[in-house]
SEBA-654175 format. One record per residue (C-alpha): y, x, z. Coordinates in steps of 0.2 Angstrom, whole numbers, padded with zeros to 4 digits. Each point is the difference from the previous one (the first is absolute). Example, Ala and Ser with C-alpha at 12.3 -4.5 7.8 and 13.67 -1.06 7.14 Angstrom:
BEGIN
yy = -0022&xx = 0062&zz = 0039
yy = 0017&xx = 0006&zz = -0003
This chain:
BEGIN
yy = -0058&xx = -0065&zz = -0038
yy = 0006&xx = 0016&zz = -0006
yy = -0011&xx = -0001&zz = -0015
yy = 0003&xx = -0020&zz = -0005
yy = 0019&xx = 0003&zz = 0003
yy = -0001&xx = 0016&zz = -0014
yy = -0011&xx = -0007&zz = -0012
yy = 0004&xx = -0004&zz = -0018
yy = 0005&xx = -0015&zz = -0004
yy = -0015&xx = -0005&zz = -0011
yy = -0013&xx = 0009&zz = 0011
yy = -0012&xx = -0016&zz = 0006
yy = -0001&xx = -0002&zz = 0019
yy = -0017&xx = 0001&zz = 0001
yy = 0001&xx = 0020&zz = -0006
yy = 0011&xx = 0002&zz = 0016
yy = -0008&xx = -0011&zz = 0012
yy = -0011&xx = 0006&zz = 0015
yy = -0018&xx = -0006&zz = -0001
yy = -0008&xx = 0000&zz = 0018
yy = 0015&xx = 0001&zz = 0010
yy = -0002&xx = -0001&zz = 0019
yy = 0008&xx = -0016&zz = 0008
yy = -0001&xx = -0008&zz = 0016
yy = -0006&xx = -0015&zz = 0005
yy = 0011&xx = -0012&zz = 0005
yy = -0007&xx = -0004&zz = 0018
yy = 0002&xx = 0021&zz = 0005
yy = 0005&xx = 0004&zz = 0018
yy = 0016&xx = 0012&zz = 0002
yy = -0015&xx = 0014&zz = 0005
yy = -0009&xx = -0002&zz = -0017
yy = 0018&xx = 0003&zz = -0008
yy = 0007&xx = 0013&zz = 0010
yy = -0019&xx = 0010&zz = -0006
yy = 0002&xx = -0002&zz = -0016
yy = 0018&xx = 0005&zz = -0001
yy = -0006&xx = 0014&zz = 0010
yy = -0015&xx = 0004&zz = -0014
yy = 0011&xx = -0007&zz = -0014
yy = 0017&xx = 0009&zz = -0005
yy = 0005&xx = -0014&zz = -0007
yy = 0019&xx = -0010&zz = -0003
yy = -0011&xx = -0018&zz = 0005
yy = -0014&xx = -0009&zz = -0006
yy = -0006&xx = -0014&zz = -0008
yy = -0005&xx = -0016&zz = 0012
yy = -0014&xx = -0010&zz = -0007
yy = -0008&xx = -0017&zz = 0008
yy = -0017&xx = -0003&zz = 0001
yy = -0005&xx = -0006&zz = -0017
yy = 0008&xx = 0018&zz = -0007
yy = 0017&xx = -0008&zz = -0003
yy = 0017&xx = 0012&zz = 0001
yy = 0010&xx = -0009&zz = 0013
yy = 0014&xx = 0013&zz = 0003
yy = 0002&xx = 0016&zz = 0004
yy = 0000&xx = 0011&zz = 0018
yy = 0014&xx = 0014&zz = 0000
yy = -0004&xx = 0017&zz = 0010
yy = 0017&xx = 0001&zz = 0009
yy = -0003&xx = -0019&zz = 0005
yy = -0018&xx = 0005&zz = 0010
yy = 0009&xx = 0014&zz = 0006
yy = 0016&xx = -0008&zz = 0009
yy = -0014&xx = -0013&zz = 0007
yy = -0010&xx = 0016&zz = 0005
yy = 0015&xx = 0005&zz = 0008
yy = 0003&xx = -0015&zz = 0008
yy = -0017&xx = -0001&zz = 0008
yy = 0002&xx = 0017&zz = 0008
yy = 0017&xx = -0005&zz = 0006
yy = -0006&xx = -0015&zz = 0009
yy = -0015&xx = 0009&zz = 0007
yy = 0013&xx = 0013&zz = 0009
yy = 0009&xx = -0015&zz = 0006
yy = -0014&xx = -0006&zz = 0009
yy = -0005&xx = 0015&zz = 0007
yy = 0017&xx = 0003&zz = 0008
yy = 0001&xx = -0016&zz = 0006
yy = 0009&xx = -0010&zz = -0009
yy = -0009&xx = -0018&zz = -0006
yy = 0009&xx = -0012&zz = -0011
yy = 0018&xx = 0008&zz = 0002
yy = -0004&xx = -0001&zz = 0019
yy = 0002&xx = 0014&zz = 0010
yy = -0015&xx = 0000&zz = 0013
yy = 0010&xx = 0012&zz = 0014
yy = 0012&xx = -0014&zz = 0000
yy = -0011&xx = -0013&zz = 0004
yy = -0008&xx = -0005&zz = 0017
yy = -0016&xx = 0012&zz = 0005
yy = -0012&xx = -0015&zz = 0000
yy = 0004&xx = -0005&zz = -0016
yy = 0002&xx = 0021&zz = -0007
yy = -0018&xx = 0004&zz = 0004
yy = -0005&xx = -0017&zz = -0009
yy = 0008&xx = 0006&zz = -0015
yy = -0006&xx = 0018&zz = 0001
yy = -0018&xx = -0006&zz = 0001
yy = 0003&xx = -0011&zz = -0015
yy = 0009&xx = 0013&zz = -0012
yy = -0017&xx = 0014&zz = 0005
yy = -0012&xx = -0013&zz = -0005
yy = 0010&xx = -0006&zz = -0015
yy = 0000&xx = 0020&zz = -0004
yy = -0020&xx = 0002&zz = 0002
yy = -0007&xx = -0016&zz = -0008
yy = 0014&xx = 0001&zz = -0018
């Protein structure tokens, strides 16, 4: 950006342009993302579909609140707490239900 923002005028794109950049592909899980991110230090990258077409752009700080996000509901679950629900509120029978589905869900994402 840097370089297209403090070029010259008459300079041709082409001169400034990256050839090869490294995009993503449009179908990329969160955990492809969140590798490159960690391997790339980069701002975002491009998003291209399937026939090599841009189709937007992925911002680091947006993988990362997701990343965020992800862990935060993780630690949710571990303490007990499904869907907003607070499992040591709810009647035993129905607690250890919930706590056998929030260790599976854990194990098999």
């Amino acid at each position: 950006m840097r370089d297209l923002v403090l070029s010259k005028p008459e300079k041709p794109i082409s001169s400034i342009a990256i050839k090869n950049a490294l995009t993503v592909n449009h179908n990329a899980r969160i955990e492809e993302l969140i590798n490159f991110f960690d391997t790339n230090d980069f701002y975002g990258v491009p998003v291209i579909n399937d026939e090599q077409h841009l189709v937007g752009v992925v911002l680091r700080k947006d993988i990362r609140e997701e990343e965020m996000e992800m862990a935060n509901q993780t630690l949710l679950q571990t303490q007990g707490i499904v869907g907003g629900e607070e499992l040591r509120t709810m009647p035993f029978l129905l607690r250890s239900r919930r706590q056998t589905v929030v260790v599976k869900c854990q194990y098999t994402t």
